[in-house]
N, C-alpha and C positions, 0 to 999 in steps of 0.2 A: 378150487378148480385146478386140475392139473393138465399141461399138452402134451398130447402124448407124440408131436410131431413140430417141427420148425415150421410156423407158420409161413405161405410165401410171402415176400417181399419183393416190394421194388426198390431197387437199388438203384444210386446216383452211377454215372458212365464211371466217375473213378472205383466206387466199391464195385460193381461189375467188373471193372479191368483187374483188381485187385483179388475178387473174388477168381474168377478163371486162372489166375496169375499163381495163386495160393493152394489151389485144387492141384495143379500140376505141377509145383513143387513138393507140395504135402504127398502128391503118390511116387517122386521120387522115391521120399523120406519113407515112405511107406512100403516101397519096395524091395529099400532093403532091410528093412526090419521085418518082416518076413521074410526074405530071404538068408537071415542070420538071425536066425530067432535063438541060439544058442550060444549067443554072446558069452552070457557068465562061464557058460562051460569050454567057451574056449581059450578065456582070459584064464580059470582058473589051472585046468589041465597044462597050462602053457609054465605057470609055476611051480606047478607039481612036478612038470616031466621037463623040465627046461632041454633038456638034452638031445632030447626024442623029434627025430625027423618030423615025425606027424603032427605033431603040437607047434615045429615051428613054423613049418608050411600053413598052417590052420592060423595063425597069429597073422603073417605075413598076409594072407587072402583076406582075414579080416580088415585089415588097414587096409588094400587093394579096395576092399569091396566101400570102405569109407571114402576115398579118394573119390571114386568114380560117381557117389552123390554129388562133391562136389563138380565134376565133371559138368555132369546133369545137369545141377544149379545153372553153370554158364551158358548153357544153351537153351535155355528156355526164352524166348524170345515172342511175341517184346513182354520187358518186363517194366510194370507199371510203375511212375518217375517216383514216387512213393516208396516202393520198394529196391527201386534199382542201389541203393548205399549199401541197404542190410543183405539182398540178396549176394553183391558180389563179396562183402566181408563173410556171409553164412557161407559160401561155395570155397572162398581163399581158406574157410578153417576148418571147413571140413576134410580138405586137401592137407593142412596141414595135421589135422590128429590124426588121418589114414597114415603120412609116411611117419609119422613118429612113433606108430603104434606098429606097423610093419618094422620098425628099425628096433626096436625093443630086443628080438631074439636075436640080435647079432651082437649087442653088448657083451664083454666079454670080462669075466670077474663079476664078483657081486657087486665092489663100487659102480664099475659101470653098467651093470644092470639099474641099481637104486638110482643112478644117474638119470638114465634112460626114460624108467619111470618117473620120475622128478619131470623128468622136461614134458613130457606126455600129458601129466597131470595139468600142469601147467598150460598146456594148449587147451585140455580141454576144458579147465575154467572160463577162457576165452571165450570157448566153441559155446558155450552156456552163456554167454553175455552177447554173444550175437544170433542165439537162437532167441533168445527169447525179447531183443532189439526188435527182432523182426516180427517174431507173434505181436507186440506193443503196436505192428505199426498197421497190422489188421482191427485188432480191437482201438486204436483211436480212429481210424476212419469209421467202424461201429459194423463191419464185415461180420455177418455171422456165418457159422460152416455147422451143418448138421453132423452129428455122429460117422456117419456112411459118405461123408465127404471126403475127399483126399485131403483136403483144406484143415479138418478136422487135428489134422497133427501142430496146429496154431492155438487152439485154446489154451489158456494156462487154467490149470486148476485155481481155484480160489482158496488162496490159502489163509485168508480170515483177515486180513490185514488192518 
């Protein structure tokens, strides 16, 4: 048998809090990855044309446009005692890989370019240990999100473990 739909359920008041809570973070998250759905091409054109007005304003709006999820993160209100740890470190790091990644085209030399990226990189290792804190903190309450959910940006893949 296969479902070809998320059966409903009823949910405990916390996975209900948690569920609402994760629907309207996840359409943050969702908004702006549609709205910069050309990521790779803006990071890469960014090292191609380091020099180029357009490439570094496009870098810069990129980090801008990361900042302001986190923005989002802190104003969502209320947010369930469950998630309030991961949510405020998910919104402090996504605030922090916006400005690190906005601050990349002002490095100046190639040391402090590789610098720049270095430290970037490094945040967003972080930025991956608190996304995915916080997906953990939807699947151990047992929170399911259908595909067409904003919540939906919380599943992790299985990765066969």
């Amino acid at each position: 048998l296969i479902a070809s739909s998320t059966p409903d359920q009823s949910r405990t008041e916390a996975q209900d809090a948690l569920f609402g809570y994760g629907n309207e973070a996840g359409d943050a998250i969702q908004s702006f990855e549609r709205n910069n759905s050309d990521q790779p091409a803006v990071l890469t054109n960014f090292i191609q044309n380091r020099g180029d007005a357009e490439t570094i304003a496009a870098m810069k709006k990129l980090g801008d446009e990361l900042s302001r999820v986190g923005d989002s993160l802190t104003t969502i209100d209320p947010v369930p005692a469950a998630a309030q740890g991961g949510n405020t470190a998910l919104a402090k790091s996504y605030k922090d890989i916006g400005g690190k990644l906005a601050s990349i085209p002002d490095a100046k030399g190639e040391d402090a370019l590789f610098e720049a990226i270095i430290t970037y990189n490094k945040a967003a290792e972080t930025f991956v240990k608190k996304y995915v804190a916080l997906a953990l903190v939807f699947q151990s309450y047992g929170v399911l999100f259908s595909p067409g959910d904003g919540g939906s940006v919380w599943v992790l893949p299985n990765a066969g473990f």
